[in-house]
N, C-alpha and C positions, 0 to 999 in steps of 0.2 A: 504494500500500500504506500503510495506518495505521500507526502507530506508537502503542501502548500501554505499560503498564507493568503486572509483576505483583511484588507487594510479601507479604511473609511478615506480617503485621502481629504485633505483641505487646504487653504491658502494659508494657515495657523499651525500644521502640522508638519510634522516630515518630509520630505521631496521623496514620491512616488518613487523616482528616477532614483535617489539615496537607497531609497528601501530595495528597490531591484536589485542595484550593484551589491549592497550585503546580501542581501537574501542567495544570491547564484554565490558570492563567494563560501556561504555556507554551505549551499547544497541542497535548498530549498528548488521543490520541484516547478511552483508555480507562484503568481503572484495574482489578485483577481479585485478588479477597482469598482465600487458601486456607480450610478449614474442617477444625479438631478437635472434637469436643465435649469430648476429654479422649484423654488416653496414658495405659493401666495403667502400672504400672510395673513389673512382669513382662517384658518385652524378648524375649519369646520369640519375635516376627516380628521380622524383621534390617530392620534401618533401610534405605527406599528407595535413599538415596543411596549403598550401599554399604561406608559406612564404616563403623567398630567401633562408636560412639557415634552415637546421635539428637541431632541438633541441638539447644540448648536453645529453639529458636523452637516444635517443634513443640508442646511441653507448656505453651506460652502466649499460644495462638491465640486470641484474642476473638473471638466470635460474629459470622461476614462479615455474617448480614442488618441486624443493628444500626449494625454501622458502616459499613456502606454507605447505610443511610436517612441518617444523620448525616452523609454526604459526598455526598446528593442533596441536603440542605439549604443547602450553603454553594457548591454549580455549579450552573452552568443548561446547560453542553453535555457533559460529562464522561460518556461511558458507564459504566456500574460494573456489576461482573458477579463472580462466584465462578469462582477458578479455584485448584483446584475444591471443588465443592462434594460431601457427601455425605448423598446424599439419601435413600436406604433407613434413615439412622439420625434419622430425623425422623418424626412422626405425618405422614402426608401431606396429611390437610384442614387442618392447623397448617400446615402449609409451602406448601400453594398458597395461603394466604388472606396469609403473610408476603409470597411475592413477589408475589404481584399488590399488595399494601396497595404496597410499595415502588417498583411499576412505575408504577403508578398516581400516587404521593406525587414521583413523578420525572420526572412527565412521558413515559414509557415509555424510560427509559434505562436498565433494567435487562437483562441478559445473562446464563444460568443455564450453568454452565459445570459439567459434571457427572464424577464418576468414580465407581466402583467400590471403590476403598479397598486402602488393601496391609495395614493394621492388623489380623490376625486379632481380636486380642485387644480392640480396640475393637470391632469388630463385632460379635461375643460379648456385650461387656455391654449390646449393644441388643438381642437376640436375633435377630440375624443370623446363618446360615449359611453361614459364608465360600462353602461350595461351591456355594451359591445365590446369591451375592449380585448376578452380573448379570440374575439372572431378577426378584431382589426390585426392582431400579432401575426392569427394566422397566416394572414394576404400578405401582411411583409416580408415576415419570412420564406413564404412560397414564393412569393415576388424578387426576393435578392436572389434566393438558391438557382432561380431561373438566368438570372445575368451573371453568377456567379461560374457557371458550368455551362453556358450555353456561347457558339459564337456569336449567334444572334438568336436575341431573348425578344420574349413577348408576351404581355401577363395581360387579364381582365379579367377584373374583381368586381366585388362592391366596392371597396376602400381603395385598394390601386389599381391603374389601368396605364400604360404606356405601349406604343406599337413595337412594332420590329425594330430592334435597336441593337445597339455593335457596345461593350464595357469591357475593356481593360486598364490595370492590369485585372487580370484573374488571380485568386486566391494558389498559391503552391498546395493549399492541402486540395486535395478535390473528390469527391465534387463541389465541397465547401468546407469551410472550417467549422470543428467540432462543434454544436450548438445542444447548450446545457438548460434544464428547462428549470425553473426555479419554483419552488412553491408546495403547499400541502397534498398529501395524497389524496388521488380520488381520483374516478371514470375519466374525467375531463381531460385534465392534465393527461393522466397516461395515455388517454386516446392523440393527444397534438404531439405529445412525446413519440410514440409508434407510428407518429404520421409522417414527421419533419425533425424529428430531437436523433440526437444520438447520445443523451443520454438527461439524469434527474441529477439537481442541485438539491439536496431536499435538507430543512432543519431543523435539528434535533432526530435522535432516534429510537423514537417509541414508535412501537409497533412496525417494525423496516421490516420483519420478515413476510408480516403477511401484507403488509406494501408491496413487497419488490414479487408476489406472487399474483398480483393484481395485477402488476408492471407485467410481468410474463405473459401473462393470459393476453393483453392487449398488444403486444407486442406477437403474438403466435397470430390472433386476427388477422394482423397486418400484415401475416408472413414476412417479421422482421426476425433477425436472429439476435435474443434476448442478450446471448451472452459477448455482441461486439458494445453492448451498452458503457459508458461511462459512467460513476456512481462514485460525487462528492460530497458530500454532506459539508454544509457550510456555516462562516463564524463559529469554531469551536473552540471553547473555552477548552484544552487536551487534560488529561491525565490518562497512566497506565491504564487502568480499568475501561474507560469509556475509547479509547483505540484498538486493546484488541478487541471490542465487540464490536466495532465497524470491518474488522478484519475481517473479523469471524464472518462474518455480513456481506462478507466479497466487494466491499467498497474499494475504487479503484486509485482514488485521492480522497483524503482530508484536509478542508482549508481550516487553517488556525488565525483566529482572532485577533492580531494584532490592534492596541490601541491606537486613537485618533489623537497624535499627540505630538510633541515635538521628538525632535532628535536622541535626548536623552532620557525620555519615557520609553520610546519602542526599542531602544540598540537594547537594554537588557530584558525586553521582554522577548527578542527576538534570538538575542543569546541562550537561553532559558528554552526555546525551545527548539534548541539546534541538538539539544541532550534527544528529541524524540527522531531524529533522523537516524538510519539503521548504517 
């Protein structure tokens, strides 16, 4: 099992690109950047985490695909990936031409790690339909995968539609770069997972076996083969116990938690868990 890290990056915190260069000289498998384009400031959907207050990291999220090209620049083994990313709030020929430029510019070390979004209110000022919003991911992503692997692509959707059209460069991994599906178990997900995924970002692990036997079943539907799946579990706070049960669990990375912090907050949290790399 890999060992990665996923880091909340900000304008306040550590440099993405800092965190890269230590993480690869550790040995860290991968590195994985959440994605905002912006927080209204209206609060009217209740912060993920539960709490009364949104974190201040989330409203000072830098743009994952730039500082991720800028932390392909300074590794040569270092996976980087979005985790996650939100991709219905992006033009989609602008976003499959960013990540392939990036996958491309990286040697194919790029990893698209995708979610659906809990922000009403950001999805709104994209013109999103929150009660659409897994149908709109869908068309995207069937919409890049299309220009991604095709020499001439041609999609029509509800959401996107563009003609006959010519995009490179193309992605080095192909037919696309790995695309990680983020979110709780259930029918939904695992049916867009066996559709278009190549694999589940899922977190926390309660109940993962008879998850990833749900994950199978939907996955034999689709006559996909279960077992080329990728299987992260992500933000993990590590200890002994809770890694070998992801082992045990045939998980194929673990992203670890890294604080949202400065320089001399994360080097010893990232020292600390260089002790979990084999």
């Amino acid at each position: 099992m890999k060992i990665g890290l996923a880091f909340h990056a900000t304008d306040l915190a550590m440099s993405p690109v800092d965190l890269a260069r230590e993480a690869e000289a550790r040995g860290f498998h991968s590195l994985y950047l959440p994605e905002h384009t912006h927080i209204p400031s209206s609060r009217r959907t209740p912060a993920p985490t539960g709490t009364p207050t949104l974190g201040e990291e989330y409203r000072r999220s830098p743009d994952p695909y730039v500082a991720l090209a800028a932390a392909a620049a300074v590794t040569e083994r270092l996976r980087l990936g979005t985790g996650i990313a939100l991709v219905a709030q992006h033009d989609p020929i602008a976003l499959a031409k960013t990540i392939a430029s990036i996958d491309w510019i990286s040697g194919g070390r790029f990893v698209l790690g995708i979610g659906f979004g809990w922000n009403h209110e950001e999805m709104e000022n994209h013109g999103i339909d929150p009660k659409r919003r897994r149908a709109h991911v869908r068309e995207v992503m069937l919409a890049m995968q299309e220009l991604w692997s095709k020499e001439e692509a041609s999609y029509q959707g509800e959401f996107v539609r563009f003609e006959p059209s010519w995009m490179w460069p193309k992605p080095v991994q192909q037919p696309r770069p790995p695309v990680l599906l983020g979110g709780a178990p259930g029918p939904t997900l695992f049916r867009q997972i066996a559709e278009y995924g190549d694999g589940w970002m899922p977190i926390g692990g309660a109940g993962m076996k008879q998850a990833l036997e749900a994950l199978r079943r939907a996955m034999d539907e689709a006559k996909r083969d279960f077992a080329a799946l990728h299987f992260v579990p992500f933000g993990v706070f590590p200890d002994e116990a809770k890694l070998a049960y992801y082992a045990e669990n045939g998980m194929t990375e673990v992203a670890l938690r890294i604080p949202s912090g400065p320089r001399d907050e994360v080097m010893p949290v990232l020292d600390d868990y260089a002790a979990y790399l084999g």
